[in-house]
C-alpha positions as CSV (number, residue, x, y, z in Angstrom):
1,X,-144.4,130.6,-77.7
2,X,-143.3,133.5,-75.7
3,X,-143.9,132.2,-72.3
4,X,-142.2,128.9,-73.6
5,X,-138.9,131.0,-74.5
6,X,-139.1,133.0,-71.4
7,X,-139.3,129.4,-69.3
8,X,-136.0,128.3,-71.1
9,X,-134.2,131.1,-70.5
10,X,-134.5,130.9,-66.8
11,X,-134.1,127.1,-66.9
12,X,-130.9,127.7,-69.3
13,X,-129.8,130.3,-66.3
14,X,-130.2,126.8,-63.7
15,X,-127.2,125.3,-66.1
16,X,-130.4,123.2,-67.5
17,X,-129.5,122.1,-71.3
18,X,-132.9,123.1,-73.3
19,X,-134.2,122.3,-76.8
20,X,-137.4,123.9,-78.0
21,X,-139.4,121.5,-80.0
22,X,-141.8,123.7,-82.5
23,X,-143.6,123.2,-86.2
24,X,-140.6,122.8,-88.9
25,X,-141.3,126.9,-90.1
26,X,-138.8,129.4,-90.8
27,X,-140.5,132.1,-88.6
28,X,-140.2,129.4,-85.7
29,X,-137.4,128.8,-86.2
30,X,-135.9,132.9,-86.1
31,X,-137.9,133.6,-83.1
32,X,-136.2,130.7,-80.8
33,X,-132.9,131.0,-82.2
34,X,-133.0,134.8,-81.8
35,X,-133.2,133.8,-77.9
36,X,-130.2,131.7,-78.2
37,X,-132.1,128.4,-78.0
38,X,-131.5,125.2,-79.4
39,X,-134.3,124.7,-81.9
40,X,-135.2,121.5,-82.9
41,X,-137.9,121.2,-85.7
42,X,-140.9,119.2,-85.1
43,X,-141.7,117.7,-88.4
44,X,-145.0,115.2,-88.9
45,X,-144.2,112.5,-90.8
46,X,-146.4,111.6,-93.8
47,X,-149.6,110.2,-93.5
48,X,-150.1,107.0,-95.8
49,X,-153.1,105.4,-94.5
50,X,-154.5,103.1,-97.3
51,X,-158.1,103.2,-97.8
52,X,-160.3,101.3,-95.3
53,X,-163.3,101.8,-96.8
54,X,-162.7,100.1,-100.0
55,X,-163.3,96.6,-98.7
56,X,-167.2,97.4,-97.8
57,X,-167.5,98.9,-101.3
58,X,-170.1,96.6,-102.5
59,X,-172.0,96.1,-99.3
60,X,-175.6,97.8,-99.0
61,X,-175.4,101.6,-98.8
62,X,-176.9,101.4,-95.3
63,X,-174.2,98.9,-93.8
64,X,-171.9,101.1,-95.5
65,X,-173.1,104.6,-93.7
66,X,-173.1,102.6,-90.1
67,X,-169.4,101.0,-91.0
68,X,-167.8,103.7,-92.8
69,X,-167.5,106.5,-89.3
70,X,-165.5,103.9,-87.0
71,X,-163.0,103.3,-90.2
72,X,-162.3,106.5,-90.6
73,X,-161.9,107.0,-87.2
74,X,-159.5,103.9,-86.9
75,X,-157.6,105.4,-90.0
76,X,-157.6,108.9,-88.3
77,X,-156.3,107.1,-85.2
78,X,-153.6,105.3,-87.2
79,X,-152.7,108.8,-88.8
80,X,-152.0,110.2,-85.7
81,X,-149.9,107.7,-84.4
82,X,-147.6,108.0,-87.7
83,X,-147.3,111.6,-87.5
84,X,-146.0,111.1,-84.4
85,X,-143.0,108.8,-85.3
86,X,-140.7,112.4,-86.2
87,X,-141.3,113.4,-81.9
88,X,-140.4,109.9,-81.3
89,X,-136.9,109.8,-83.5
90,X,-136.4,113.1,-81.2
91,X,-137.5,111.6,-77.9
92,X,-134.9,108.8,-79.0
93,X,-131.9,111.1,-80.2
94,X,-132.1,113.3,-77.6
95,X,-133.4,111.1,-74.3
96,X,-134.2,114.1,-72.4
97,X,-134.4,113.7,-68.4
98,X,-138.2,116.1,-68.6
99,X,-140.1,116.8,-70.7
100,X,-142.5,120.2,-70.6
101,X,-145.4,120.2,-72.9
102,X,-148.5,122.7,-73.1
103,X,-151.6,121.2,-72.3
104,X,-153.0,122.0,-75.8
105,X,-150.7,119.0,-77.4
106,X,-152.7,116.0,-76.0
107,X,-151.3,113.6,-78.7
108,X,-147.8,114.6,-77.5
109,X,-148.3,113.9,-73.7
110,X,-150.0,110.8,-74.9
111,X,-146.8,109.7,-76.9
112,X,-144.4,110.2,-73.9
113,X,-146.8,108.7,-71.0
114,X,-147.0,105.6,-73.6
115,X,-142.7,105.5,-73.2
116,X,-142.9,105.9,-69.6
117,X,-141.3,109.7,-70.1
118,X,-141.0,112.1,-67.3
119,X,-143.4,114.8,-68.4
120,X,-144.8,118.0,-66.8
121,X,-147.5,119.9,-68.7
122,X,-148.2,123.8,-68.8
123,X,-151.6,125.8,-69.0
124,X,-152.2,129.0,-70.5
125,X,-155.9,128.8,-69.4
126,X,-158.0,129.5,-66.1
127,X,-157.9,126.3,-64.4
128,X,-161.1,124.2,-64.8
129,X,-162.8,123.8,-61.7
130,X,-163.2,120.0,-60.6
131,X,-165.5,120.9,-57.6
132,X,-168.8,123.8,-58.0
133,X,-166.7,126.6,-55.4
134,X,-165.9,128.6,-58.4
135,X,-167.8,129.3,-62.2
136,X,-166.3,127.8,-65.1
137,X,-163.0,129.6,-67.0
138,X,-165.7,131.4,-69.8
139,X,-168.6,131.9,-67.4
140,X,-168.8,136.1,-66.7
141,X,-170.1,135.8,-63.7
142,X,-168.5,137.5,-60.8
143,X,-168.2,135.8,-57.7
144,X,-167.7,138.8,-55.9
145,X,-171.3,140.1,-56.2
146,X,-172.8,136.3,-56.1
147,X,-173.7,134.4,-53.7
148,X,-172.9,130.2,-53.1
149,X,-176.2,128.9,-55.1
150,X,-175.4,131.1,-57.8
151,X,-172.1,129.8,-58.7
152,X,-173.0,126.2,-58.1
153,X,-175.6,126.7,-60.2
154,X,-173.8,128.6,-63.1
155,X,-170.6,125.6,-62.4
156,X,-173.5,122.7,-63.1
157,X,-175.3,124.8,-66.2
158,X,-171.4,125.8,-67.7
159,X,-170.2,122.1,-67.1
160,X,-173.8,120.7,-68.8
161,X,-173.0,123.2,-71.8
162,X,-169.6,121.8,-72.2
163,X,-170.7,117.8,-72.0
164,X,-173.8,118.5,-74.1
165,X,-171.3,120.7,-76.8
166,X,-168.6,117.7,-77.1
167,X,-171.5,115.1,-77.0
168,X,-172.9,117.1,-80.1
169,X,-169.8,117.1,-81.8
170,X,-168.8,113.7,-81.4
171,X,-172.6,112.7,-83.4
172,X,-172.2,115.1,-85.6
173,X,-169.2,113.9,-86.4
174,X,-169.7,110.5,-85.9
175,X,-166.8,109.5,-83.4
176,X,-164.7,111.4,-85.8
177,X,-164.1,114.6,-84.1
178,X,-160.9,115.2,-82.4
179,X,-160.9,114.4,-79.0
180,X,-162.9,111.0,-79.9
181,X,-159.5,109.9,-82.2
182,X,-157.0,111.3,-79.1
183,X,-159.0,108.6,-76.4
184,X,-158.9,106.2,-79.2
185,X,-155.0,106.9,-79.5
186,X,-154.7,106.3,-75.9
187,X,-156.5,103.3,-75.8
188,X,-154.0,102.2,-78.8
189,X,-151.2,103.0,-76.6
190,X,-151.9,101.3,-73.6
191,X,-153.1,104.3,-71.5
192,X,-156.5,103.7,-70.2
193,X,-159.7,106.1,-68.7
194,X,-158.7,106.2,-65.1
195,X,-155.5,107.5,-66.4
196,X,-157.2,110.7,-68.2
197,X,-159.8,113.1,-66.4
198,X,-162.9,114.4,-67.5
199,X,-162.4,114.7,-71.1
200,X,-165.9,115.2,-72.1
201,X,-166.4,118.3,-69.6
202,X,-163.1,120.3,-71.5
203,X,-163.5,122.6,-74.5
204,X,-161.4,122.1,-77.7
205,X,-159.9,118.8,-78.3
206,X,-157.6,119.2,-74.8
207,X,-157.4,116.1,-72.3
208,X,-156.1,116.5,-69.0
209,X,-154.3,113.3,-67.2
210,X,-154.3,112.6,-63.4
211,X,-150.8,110.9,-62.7
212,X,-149.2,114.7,-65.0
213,X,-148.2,117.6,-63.4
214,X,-150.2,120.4,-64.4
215,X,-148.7,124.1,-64.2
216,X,-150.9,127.2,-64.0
217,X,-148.5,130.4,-65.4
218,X,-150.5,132.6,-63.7
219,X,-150.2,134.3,-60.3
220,X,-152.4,132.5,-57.6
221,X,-154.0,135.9,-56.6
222,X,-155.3,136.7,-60.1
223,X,-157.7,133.5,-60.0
224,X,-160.6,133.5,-58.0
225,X,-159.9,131.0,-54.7
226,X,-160.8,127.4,-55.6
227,X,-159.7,123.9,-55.0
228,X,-157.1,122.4,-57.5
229,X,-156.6,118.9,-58.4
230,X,-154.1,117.4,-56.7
231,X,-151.5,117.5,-59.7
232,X,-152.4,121.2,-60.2
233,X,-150.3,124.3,-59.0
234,X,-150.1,128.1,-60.1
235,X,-146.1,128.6,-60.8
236,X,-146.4,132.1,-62.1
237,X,-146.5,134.4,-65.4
238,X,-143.6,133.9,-67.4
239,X,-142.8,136.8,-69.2
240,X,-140.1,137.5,-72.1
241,X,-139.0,141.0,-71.0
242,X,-137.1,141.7,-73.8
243,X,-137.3,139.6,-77.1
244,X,-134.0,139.8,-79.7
245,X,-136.3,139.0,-82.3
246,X,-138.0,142.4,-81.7
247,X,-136.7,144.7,-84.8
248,X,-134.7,147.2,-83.2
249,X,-136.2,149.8,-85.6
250,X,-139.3,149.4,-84.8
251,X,-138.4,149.6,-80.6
252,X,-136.8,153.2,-82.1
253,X,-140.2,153.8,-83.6
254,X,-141.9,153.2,-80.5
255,X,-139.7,154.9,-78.4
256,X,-139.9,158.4,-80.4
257,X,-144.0,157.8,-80.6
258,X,-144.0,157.8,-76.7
259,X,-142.1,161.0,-76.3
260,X,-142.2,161.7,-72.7
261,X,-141.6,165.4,-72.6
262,X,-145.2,166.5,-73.5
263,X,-146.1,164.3,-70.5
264,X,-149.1,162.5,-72.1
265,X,-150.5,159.6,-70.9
266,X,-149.7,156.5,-73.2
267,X,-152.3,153.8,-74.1
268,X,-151.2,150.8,-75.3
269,X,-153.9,149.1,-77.3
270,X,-153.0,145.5,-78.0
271,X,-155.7,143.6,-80.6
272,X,-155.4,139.9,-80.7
273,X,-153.0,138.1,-82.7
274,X,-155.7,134.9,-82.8
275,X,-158.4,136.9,-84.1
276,X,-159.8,139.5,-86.1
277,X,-160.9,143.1,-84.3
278,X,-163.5,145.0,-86.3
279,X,-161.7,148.0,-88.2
280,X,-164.6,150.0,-87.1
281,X,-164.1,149.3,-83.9
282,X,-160.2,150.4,-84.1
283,X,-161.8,153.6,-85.9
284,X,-163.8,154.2,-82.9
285,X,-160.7,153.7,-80.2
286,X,-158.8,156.1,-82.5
287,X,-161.4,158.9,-82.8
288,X,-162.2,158.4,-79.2
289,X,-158.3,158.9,-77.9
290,X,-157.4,161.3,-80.9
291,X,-159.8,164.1,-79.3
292,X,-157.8,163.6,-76.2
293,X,-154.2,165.4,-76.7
294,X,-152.8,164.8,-73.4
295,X,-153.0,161.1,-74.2
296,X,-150.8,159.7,-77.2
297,X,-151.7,155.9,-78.1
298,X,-149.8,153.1,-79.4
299,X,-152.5,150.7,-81.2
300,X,-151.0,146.9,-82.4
301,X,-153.4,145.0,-84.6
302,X,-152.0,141.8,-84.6
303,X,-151.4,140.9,-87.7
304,X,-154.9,140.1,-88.2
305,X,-157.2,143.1,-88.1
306,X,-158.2,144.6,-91.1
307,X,-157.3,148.3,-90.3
308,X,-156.3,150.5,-93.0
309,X,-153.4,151.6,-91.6
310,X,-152.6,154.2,-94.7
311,X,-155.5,156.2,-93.3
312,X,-154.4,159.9,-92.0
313,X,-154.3,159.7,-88.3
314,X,-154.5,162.2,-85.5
315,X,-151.1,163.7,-84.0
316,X,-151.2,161.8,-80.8
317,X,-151.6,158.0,-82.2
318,X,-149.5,155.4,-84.2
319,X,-150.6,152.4,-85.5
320,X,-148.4,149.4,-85.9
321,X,-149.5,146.0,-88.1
322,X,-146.9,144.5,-84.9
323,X,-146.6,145.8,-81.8
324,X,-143.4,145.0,-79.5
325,X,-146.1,144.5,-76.8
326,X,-143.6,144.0,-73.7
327,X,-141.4,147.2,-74.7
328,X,-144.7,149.6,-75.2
329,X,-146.3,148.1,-71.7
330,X,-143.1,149.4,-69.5
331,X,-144.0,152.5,-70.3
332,X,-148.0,152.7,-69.9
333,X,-150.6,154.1,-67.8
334,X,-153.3,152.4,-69.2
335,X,-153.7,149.0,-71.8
336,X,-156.9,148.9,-73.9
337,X,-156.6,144.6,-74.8
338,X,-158.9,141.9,-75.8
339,X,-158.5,139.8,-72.8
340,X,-155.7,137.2,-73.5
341,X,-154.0,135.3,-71.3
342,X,-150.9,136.4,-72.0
343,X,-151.6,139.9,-72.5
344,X,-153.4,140.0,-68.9
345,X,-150.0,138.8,-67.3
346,X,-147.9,141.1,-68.9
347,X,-150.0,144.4,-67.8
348,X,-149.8,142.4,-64.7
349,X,-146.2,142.2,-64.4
350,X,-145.7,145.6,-66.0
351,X,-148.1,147.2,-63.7
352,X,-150.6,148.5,-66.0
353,X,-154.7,148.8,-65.8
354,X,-156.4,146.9,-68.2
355,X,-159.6,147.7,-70.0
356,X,-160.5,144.4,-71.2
357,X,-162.8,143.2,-74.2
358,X,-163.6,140.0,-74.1
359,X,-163.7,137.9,-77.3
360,X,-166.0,135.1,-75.8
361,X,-163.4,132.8,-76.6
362,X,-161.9,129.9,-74.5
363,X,-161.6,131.7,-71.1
364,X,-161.6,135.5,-72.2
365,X,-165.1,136.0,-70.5
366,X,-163.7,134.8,-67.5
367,X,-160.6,136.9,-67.4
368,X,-162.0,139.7,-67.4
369,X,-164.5,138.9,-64.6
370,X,-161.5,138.5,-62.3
371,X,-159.5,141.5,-64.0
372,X,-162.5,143.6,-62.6
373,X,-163.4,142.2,-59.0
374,X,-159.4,142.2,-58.5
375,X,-159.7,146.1,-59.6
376,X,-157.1,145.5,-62.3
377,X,-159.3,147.6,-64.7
378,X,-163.0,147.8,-66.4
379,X,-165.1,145.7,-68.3
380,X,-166.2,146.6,-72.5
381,X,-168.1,145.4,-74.9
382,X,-167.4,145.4,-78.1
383,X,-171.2,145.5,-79.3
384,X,-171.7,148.8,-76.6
385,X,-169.0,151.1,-76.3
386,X,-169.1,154.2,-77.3
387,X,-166.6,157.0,-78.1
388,X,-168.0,158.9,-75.1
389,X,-167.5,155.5,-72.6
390,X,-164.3,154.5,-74.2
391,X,-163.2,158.4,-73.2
392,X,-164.7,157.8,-69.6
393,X,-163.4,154.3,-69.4
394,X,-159.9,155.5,-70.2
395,X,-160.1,158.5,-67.7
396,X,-160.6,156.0,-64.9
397,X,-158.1,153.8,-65.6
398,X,-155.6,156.6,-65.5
399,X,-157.1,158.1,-62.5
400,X,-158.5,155.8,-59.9
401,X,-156.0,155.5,-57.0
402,X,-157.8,152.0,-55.6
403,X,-157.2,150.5,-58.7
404,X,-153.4,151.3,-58.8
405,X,-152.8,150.7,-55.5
406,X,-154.7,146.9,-56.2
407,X,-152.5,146.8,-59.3
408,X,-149.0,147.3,-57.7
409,X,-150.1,144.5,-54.9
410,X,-151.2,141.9,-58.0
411,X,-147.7,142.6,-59.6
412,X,-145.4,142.5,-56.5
413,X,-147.5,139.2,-56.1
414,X,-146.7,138.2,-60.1
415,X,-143.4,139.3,-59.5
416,X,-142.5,137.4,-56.0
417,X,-143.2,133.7,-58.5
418,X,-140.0,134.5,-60.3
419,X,-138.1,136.0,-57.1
420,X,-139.0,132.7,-55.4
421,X,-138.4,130.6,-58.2
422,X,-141.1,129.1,-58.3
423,X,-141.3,126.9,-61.1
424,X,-137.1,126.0,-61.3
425,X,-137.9,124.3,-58.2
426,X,-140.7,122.1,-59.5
427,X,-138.4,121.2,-62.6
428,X,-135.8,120.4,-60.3
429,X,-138.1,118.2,-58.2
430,X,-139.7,116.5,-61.1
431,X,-135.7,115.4,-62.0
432,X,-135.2,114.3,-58.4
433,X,-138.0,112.1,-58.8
434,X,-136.7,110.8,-62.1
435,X,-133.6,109.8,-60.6
């Protein structure tokens, strides 16, 4: 939601009128109206589907097994399209000239291609390669060290893995999964195949559609070089430098931990919010940089690791349930991160070295295959490390001169998107257009 806010503040800055369309939840709610958004409450509207199933009732049990999965799916299907009517009351109050949507809410871009809406659609992923020049987003192969074959061959074997995963799913399921009821919904709605592109080669329930803009937030350099689709571009991180709903107590907090006149170095160690992080692994990090007193560390956990943060801890570290993330990174020499997206573009933009963990999630392994042939920072395992490697590891990061110097070119690079702006101008084309 961050990169969202940050996106409407620079639009709001282009005299553009925004509204931020999120779940009906107070916490929502207080984090864009803390930015001085307008926040309109997306609220699903409820689902009565009656029961489908009851007409077959005395049929054989065997008819019923075959019949039963595509009536669900049709009342699934149906459901969707109902929960949808509260976006369409908006659509319809509002009439807004664009409409931005991340790539994650299919069933929204659905809805607004099926009322011939001007839409653009935003990724937080590594784009998905359409042609074998580069591995797939969670493959952790480098291409770097690997030669043409290779990476065809790991592109064929990571898109064969993906069909064959979905293709599981959708028997297991019986047509009932996710993604089956969204390409149902389309078909509903008027919007046929040729209209939608390779849905059964995408992880998670996510469809991508050829005739929508699709924007990468992610500085060009920090991918490996590929071909894009034709509706593709790379538009830049968009970064909330400060965020009013960060408790300015806890900014204090931070502030005294770092405490620049002993001239440590400061690790920031950002867990994910998605995810748990072993708390033995956090115990490790902590014994690792607490034998290290010209270091001081600031460790976030998320909200979802399982740390006890009560425990006595050494001089040099501070542990925080919630980090500010941004506001600790300005001040860094060295981020210790399960590899994120988001969390990758802000050391980026902040200028800090990364040693990455990858959660084997989404695109993480990918991440940090281009975080280390870029020379952004190092490679760990979470199954591996060691107090002794994490110490070495650490050293580096702080150390190495090629890496910083790679580091400041990546984030003059990051940087030079929002300099240039980079993606006003495509907003402002796409309302061109719609005129």
């Amino acid at each position: 939601m961050f990169a969202c806010l940050a996106l409407s503040k620079r639009l709001e800055l282009e005299g553009h009128k925004v509204y931020m369309l999120a779940p009906d939840s107070e916490s929502s709610a207080e984090l864009v109206r803390a930015e001085g958004t307008a926040f309109l409450p997306l609220v699903e509207e409820p689902i009565q589907i009656s029961g489908g199933g009851a007409g077959i009732s005395k049929l054989k049990s065997r008819l019923k097994r075959y019949l039963m999965p595509a009536i669900e799916r049709k009342q699934k299907t149906l459901a969707l399209k109902q929960g949808l009517k509260g976006y369409e009351q908006l659509i319809d109050r509002y009439q807004p000239s664009l409409i931005i949507c991340d790539m994650e809410c299919s069933e929204y871009v659905l809805c607004s291609l099926s009322r011939r809406l001007n839409i653009l659609t935003i990724s937080h992923f590594l784009p998905v390669p359409a042609w074998p020049d580069i591995p797939i987003p969670n493959s952790d192969m480098r291409v770097s060290n690997r030669s043409k074959s290779a990476i065809i061959l790991d592109w064929l074997w990571g898109r064969s893995a993906l069909y064959l995963q979905n293709l599981s799913l959708r028997i297991r399921k019986q047509g009932r999964d996710k993604k089956t009821v969204l390409l149902h919904y389309a078909q509903m709605i008027g919007i046929g195949k040729r209209m939608i592109w390779g849905s059964t080669y995408l992880p998670g329930p996510v469809l991508l559609f050829k005739q929508v803009p699709l924007l990468h937030i992610m500085p060009k350099g920090f991918d490996y070089d590929h071909r894009l689709r034709d509706n593709e571009s790379y538009v830049g991180p968009l970064i909330l430098e400060s965020k009013a709903s960060d408790d300015p107590q806890l900014i204090e907090s931070v502030a005294r931990a770092i405490d620049h006149k002993h001239q440590r170095k400061v690790i920031v160690c950002a867990m994910s919010s998605l995810a748990t992080v072993d708390a033995a692994f956090i115990g490790l990090l902590i014994s690792a940089i607490g034998e290290r007193k010209d270091w001081m560390a600031l460790i976030g956990l998320g909200g979802q690791s399982e740390y006890n943060t009560r425990e006595s801890l050494p001089s040099n570290i501070t542990v925080y349930p919630w980090l500010p993330v941004t506001f600790a990174l300005s001040h860094a020499d060295c981020a210790v991160i399960t590899a994120g997206y988001n969390t990758i573009n802000e050391c980026i933009y902040y200028g800090v070295p990364m040693l990455a963990f990858s959660l084997n999630t989404t695109d993480q392994n990918g991440c940090v295959a281009r975080i280390v042939d870029h020379k952004l920072g190092l490679k760990a395992s979470f199954d591996s490390c060691t107090k002794q490697s994490l110490q070495q590891d650490i050293t580096r990061l702080t150390e190495d001169q090629d890496m910083n110097h790679a580091l400041q070119q990546m984030q003059l690079h990051a940087k030079s998107y929002q300099e240039n702006q980079v993606i006003e101008k495509v907003v402002s084309k796409s309302l061109i257009i719609d005129n």
